[in-house]
N, CA, C and O of each residue as an XYZ file, in Angstrom:
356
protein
N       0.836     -1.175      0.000
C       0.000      0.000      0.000
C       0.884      1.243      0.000
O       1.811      1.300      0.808
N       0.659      2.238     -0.850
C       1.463      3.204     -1.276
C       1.504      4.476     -0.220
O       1.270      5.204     -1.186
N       1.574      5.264      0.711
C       1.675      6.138      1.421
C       1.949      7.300      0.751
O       2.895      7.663      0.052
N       0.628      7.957      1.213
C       0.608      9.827      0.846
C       0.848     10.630      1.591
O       0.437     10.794      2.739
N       1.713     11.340      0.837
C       2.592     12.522      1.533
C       1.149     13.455      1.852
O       0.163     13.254      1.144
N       1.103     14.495      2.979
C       0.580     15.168      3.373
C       0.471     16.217      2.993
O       1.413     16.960      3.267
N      -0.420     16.673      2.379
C      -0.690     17.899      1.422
C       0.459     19.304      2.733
O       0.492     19.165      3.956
N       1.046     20.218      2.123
C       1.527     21.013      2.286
C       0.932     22.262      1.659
O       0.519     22.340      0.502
N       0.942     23.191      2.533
C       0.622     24.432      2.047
C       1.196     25.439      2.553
O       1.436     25.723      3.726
N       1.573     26.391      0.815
C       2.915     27.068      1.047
C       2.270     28.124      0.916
O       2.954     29.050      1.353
N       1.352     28.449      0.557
C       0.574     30.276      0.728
C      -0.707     30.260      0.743
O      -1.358     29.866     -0.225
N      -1.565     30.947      2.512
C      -3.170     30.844      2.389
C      -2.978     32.291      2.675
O      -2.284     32.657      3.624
N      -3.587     33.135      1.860
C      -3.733     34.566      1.777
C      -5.226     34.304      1.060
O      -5.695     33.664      0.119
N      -5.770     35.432      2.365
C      -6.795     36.264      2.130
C      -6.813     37.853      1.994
O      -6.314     38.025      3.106
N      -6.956     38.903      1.610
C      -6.879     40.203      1.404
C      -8.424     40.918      1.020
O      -8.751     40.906     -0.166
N      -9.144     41.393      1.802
C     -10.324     42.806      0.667
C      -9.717     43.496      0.360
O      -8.743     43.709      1.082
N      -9.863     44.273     -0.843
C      -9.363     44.920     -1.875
C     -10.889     45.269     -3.247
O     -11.936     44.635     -3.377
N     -10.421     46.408     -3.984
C     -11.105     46.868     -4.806
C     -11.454     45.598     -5.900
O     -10.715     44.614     -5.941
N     -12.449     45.701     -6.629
C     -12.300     44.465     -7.977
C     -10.775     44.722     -8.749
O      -9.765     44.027     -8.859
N     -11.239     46.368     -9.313
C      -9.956     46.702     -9.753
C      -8.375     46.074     -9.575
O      -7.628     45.621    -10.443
N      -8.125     46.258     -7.834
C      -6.656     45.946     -7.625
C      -6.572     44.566     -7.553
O      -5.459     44.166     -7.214
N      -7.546     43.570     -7.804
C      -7.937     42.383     -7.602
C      -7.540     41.595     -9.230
O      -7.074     40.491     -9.509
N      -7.960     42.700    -10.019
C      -8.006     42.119    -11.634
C      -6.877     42.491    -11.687
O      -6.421     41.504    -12.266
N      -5.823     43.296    -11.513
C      -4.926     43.562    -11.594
C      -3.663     42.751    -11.371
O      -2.631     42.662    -12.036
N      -4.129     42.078    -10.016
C      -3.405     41.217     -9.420
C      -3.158     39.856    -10.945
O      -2.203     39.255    -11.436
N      -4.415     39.920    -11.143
C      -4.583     38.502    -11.929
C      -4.060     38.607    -13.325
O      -3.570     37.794    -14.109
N      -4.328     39.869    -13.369
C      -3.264     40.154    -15.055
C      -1.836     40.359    -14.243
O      -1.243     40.814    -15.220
N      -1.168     40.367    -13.551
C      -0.167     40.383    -13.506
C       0.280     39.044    -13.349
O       1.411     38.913    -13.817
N      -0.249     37.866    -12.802
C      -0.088     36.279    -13.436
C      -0.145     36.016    -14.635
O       0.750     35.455    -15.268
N      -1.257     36.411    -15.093
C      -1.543     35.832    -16.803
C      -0.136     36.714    -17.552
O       0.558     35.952    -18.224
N       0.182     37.652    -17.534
C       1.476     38.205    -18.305
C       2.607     37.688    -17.817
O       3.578     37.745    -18.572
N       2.804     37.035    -16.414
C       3.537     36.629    -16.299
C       3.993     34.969    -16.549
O       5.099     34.441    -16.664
N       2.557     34.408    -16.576
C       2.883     33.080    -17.157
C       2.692     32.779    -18.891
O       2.951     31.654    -19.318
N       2.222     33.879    -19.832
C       2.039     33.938    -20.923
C       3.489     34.539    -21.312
O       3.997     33.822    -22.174
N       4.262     35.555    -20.976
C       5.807     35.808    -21.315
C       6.783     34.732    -20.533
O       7.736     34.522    -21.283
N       6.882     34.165    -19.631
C       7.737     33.101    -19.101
C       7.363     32.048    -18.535
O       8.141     31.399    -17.836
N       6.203     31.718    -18.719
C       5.746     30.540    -18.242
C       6.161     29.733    -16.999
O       6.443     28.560    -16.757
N       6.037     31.325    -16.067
C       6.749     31.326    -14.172
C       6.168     32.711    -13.620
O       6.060     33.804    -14.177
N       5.818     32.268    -12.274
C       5.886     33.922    -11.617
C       6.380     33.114    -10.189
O       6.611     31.957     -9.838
N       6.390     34.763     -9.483
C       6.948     34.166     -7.771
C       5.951     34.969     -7.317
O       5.457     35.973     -7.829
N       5.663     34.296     -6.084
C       5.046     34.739     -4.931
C       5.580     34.478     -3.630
O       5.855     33.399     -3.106
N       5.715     36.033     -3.055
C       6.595     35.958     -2.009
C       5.388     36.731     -0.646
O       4.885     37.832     -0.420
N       5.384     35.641     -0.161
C       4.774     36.347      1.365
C       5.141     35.757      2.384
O       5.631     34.628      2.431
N       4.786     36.966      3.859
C       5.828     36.476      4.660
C       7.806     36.205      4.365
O       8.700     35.379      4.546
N       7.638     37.084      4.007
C       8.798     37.115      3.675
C       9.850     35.628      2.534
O      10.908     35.637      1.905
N       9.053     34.854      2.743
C       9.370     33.333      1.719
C       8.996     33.821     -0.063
O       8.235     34.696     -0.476
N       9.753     32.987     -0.713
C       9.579     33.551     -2.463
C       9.583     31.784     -2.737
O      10.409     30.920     -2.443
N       7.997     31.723     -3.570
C       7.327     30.688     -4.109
C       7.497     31.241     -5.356
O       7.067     32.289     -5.839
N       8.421     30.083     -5.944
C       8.538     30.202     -7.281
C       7.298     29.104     -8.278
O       7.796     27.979     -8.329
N       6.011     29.132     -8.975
C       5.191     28.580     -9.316
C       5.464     28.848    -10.937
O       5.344     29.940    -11.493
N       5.874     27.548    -11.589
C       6.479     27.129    -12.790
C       5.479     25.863    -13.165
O       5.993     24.745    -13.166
N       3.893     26.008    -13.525
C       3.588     25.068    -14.277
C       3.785     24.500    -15.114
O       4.325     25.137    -16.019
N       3.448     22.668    -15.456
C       3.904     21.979    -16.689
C       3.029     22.477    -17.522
O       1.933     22.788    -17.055
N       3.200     22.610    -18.472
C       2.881     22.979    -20.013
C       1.159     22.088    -20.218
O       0.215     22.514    -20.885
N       1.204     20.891    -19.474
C      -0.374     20.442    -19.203
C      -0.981     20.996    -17.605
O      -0.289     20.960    -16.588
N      -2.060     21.375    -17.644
C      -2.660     21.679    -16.731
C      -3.976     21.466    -16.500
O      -4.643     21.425    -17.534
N      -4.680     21.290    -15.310
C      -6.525     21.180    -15.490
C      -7.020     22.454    -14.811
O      -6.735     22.975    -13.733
N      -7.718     22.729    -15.635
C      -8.126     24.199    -14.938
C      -9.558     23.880    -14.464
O     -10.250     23.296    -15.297
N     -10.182     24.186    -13.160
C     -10.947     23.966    -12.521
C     -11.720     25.063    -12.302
O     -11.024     25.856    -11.667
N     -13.231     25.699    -12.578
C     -13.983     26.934    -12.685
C     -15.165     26.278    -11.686
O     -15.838     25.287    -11.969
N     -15.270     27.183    -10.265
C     -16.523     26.766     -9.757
C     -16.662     28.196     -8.989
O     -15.912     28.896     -8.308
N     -18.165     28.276     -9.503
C     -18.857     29.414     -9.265
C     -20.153     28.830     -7.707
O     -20.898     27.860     -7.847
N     -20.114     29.594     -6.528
C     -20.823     29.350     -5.465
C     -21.845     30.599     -5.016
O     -21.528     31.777     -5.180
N     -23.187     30.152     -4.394
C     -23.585     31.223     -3.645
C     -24.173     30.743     -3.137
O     -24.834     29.796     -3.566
N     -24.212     31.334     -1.575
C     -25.035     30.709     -0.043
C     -25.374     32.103      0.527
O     -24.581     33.024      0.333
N     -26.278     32.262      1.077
C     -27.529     33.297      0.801
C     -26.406     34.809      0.865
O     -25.751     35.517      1.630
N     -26.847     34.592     -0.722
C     -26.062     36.288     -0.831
C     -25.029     36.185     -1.512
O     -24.806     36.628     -2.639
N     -24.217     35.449     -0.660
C     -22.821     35.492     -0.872
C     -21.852     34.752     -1.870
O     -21.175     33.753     -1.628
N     -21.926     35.383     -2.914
C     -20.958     35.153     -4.065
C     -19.477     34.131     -3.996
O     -18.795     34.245     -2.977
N     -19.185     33.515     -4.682
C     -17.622     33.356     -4.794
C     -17.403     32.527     -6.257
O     -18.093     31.712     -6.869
N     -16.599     32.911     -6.405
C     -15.763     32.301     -7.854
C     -14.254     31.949     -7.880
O     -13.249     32.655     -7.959
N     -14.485     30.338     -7.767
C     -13.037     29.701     -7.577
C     -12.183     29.291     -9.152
O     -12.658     28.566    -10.025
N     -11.032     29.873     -9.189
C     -10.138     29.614    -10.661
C      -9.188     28.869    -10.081
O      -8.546     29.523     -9.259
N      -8.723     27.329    -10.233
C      -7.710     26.507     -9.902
C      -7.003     26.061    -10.981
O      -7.532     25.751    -12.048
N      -5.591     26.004    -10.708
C      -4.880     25.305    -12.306
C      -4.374     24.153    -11.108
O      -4.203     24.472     -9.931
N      -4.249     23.299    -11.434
C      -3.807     22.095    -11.044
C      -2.492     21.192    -12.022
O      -2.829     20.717    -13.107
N      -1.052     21.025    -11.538
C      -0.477     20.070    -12.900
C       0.240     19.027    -11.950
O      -0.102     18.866    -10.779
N       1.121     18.433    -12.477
C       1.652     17.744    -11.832
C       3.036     17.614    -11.975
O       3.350     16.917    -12.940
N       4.010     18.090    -11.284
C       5.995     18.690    -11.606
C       6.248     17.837    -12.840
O       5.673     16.753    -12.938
N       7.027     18.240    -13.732
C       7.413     17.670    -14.771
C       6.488     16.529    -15.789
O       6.964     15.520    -16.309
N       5.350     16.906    -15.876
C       4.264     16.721    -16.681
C       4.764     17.026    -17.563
O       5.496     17.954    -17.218
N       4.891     16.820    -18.741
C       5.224     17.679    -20.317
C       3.824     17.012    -21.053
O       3.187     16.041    -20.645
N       3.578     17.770    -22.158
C       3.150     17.559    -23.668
C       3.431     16.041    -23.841
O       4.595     15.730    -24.094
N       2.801     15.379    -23.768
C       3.356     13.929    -24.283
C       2.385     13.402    -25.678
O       1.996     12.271    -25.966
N       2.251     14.283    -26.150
C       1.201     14.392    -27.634
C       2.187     13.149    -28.454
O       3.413     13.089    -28.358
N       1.526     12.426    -29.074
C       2.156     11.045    -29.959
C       2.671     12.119    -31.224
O       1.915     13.081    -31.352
N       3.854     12.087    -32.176
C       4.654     12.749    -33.255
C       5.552     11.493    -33.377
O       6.119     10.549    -32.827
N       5.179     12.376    -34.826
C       6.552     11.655    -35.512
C       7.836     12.044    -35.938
O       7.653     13.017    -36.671
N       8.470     11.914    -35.900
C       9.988     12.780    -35.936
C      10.521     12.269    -37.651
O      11.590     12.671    -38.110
């Protein structure tokens, strides 16, 4: 029987903030993983370097419980995942 490592978690940040500085935040991922396909996130003073594989599952779930809105965006991959598309050379 195979033994699972214990999920770790390296950044739980919550912040209120404007939509604005919020979308902002998020275009500054998307430019940063669309020009280098990497960004860092540093809080608490620690720098999380987040370098997805080139496959990813992107996960969209939209919630509301009386009133209250939320909209979850998850990319999920797995370290050194590549493209393993069948070619012929």
């Amino acid at each position: 029987m195979t033994t699972r490592k214990p999920k770790v978690v390296h950044v739980d940040y919550e912040e209120k903030m404007s939509l604005d500085h919020a979308v902002q935040f998020l275009e500054s991922i998307v430019t940063k993983l669309k020009d280098e396909k990497s960004f860092t996130l540093t809080h608490g003073g620690k720098a999380h370097h987040i370098a997805p594989s080139s496959q990813v599952e992107l996960e969209v779930k939209v919630e509301e419980q009386n009133g209250k809105h939320k909209l979850e965006l998850e990319l999920e991959w797995l370290e050194g995942a590549e493209n393993k598309w069948l070619h012929i050379e």
